[in-house]
C-alpha positions in Angstrom: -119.8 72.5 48.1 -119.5 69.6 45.5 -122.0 70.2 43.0 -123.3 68.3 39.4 -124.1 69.5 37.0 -125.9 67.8 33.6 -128.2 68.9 30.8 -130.7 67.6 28.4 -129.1 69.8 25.3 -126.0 68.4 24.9 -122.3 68.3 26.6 -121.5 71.3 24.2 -124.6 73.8 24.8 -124.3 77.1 25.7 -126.5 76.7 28.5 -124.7 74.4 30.1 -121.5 76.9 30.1 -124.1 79.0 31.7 -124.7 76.5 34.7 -121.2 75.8 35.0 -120.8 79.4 35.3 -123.4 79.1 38.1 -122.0 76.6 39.7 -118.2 77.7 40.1 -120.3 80.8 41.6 -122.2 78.7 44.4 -119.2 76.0 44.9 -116.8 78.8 45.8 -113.2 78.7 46.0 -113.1 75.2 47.9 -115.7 73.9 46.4 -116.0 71.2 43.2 -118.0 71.0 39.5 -118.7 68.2 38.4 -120.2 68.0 34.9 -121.9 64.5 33.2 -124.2 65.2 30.5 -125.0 64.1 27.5 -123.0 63.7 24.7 -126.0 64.8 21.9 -129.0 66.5 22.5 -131.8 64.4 24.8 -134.5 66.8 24.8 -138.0 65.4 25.3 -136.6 62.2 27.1 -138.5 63.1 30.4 -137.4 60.9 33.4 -136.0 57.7 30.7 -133.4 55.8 31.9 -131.2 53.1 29.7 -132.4 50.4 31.4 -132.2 47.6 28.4 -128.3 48.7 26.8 -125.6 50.3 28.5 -124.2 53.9 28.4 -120.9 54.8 27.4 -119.0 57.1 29.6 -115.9 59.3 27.9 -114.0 61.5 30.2 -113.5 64.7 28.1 -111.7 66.8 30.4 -111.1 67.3 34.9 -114.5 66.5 36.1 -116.3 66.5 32.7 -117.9 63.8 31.1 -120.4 63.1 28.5 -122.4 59.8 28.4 -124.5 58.5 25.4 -127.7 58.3 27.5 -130.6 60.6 28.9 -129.8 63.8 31.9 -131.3 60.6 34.3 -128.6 58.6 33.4 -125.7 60.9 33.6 -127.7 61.7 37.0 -126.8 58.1 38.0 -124.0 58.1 36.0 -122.4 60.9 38.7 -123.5 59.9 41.7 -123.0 56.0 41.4 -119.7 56.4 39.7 -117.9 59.3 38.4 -118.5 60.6 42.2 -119.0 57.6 44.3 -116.5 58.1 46.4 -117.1 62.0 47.5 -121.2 62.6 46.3 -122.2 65.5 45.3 -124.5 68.2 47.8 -126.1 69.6 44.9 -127.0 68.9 42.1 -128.8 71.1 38.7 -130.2 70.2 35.3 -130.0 73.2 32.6 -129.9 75.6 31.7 -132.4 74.5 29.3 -132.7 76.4 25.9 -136.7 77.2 26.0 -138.6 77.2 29.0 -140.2 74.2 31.0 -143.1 76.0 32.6 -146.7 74.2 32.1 -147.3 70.9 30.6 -143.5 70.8 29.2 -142.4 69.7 32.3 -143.9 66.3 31.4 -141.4 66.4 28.3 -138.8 67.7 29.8 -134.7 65.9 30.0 -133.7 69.0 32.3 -136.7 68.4 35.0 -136.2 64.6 34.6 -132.4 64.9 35.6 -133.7 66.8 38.4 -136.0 64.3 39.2 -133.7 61.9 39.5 -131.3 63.7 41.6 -134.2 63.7 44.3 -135.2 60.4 43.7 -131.7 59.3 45.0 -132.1 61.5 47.9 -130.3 64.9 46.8 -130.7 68.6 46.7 -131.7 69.1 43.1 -132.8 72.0 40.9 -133.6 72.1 37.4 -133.6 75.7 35.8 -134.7 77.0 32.1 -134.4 79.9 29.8 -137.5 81.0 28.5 -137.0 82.2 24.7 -138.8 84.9 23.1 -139.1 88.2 21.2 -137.6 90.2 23.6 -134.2 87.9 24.9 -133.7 85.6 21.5 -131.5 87.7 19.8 -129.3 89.3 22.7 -125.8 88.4 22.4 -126.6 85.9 25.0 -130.1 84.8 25.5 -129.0 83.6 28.9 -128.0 86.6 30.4 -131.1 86.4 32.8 -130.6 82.9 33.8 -127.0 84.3 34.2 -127.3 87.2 36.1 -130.4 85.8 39.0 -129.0 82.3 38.6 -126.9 82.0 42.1 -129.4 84.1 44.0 -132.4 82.2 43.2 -130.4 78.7 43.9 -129.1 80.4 47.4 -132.2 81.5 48.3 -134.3 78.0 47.3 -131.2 76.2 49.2 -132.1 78.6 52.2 -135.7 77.5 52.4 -135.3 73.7 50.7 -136.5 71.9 54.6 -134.8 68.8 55.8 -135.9 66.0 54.0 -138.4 63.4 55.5 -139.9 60.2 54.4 -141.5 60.0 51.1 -140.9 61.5 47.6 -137.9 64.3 48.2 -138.3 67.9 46.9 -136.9 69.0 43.9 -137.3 72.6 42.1 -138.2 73.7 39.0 -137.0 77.4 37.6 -137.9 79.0 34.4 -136.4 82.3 33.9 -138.6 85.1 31.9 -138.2 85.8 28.4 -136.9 89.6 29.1 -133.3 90.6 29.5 -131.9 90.5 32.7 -132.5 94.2 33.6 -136.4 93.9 32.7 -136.9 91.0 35.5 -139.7 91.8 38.2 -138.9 89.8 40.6 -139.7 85.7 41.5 -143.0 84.0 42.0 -143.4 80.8 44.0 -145.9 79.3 42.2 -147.7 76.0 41.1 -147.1 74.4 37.7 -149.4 75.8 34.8 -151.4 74.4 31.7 -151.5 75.8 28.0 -155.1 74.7 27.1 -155.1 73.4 23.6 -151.3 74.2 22.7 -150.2 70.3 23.6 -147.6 68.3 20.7 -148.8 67.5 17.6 -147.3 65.8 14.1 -146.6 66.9 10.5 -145.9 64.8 7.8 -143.3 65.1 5.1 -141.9 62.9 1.9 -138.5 62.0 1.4 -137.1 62.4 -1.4 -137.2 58.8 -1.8 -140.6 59.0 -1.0 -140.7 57.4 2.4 -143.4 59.4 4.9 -141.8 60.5 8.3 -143.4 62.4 11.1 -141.9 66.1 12.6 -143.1 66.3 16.2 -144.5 70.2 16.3 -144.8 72.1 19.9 -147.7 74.4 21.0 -147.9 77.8 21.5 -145.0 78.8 24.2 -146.6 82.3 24.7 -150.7 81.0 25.1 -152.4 82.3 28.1 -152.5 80.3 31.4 -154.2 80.9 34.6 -152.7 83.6 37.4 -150.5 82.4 40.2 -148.7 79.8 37.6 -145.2 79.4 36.2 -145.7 80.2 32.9 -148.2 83.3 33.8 -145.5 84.0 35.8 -142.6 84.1 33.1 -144.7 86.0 30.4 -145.4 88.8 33.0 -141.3 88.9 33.3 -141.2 87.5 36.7 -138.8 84.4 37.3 -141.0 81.1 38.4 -139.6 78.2 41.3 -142.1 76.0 41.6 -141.5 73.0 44.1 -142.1 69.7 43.2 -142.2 65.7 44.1 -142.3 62.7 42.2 -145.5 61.6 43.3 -147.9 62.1 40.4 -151.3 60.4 42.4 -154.1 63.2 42.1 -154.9 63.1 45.5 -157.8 65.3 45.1 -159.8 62.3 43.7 -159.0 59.4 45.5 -161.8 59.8 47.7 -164.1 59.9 44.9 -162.8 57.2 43.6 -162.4 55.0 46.3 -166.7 55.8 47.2 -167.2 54.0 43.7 -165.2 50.9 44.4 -166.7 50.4 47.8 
């Protein structure tokens, strides 16, 4: 199996060691790891692509590259060129530092390299560490991501069904904020919502005494409704929730479509 790899922290985050760690794991003995992510952090770029400047590509090591541009573009950066003549069969964003359950998947550089991976027509997966009390000061809060990675990919790749027309499947994984030995099992469930808990902005002088804006987060550990990822993750379970590009809520096109006729 050829697989890529990419990231929204960074070329040099520990999470991505974890995924390559992963990877070797699934690839096997005969099988290839490809990593292109980026070369500084690109978290909170969502699905952005460089599509006014172009991204410079640096070779660091055997299949390893960083590129000065968003997971989506070392996405396209891997399949259209560093692996244009072999593509890859699989190909996972992560593992994130923090989770991307709820409405952070709308944020998220790890689900949009995913996203992109499936909008070009491949097997993609995009898996996250949730951080808290319990796993943030292990000597390595990815031990849980670590230790259920490969089985959870095997067993998604098992199930993933043979693609059709349309907006492809990709997955998105959060692993609970418990070490590894405290996990309860997975839950295939639907994407959540932290009522209340969405971004906000705090001010701050310079010394200078210019004004600038720090984008703060909502609560991570807020309660969400049952049989969602992030319920999911806080009860200790691990979360795979499948997903499409296709954001039209197709709940209320009929309603909609009664007013315009």
């Amino acid at each position: 199996m050829r697989i890529l790899i990419t990231n929204d922290d960074g070329i040099s985050a520990p999470g991505l060691k974890t995924l390559e760690d992963i990877a070797n794991e699934l690839a096997g003995s005969d099988g290839e790891v490809w990593t292109v992510a980026p070369a500084f952090e690109q978290s909170g770029v969502s699905h952005c692509v460089s599509y006014t400047h172009p991204t410079m590509i640096t070779q660091l090591g055997p299949r390893r590259f960083a590129t000065e541009g968003s997971p989506a573009d070392c996405v396209l950066a891997g399949i259209h060129d560093v692996m244009k003549d072999a593509p890859p069969d699989l190909i996972l964003s992560g593992v994130n530092r923090g989770n991307n359950s709820a409405e952070n998947v709308m944020y998220s550089g790890t689900i949009g390299g995913a996203l992109e991976g499936a909008l070009q027509g491949f097997p993609a997966i995009a898996l996250s560490q949730y951080y808290g009390p319990e796993n943030l000061h292990l000597a390595n809060p990815f031990e849980t991501a670590a230790q259920h990675g490969v089985d959870t990919i095997r067993r998604i790749l098992a199930a993933d069904p043979t693609p059709g027309a349309g907006y492809r499947l990709f997955y998105n994984v959060n692993f609970p904020p418990v070490p590894a030995d405290a996990v309860k099992g997975t839950k295939v469930v639907q994407q959540g919502l932290r009522d209340n808990t969405g971004f906000s902005v705090e001010p701050h002088l310079s010394p200078s005494g210019r004004r600038f804006l720090w984008i703060r987060g909502g609560d991570q550990r807020a309660p969400v409704a049952p049989d969602t990822d992030a319920h999911a993750n806080l009860a200790s379970y691990i979360s795979v929730t499948p997903m499409r590009a296709d954001l039209t809520a197709h709940d209320a096109l009929a309603a909609l479509g009664a007013a315009f006729s």
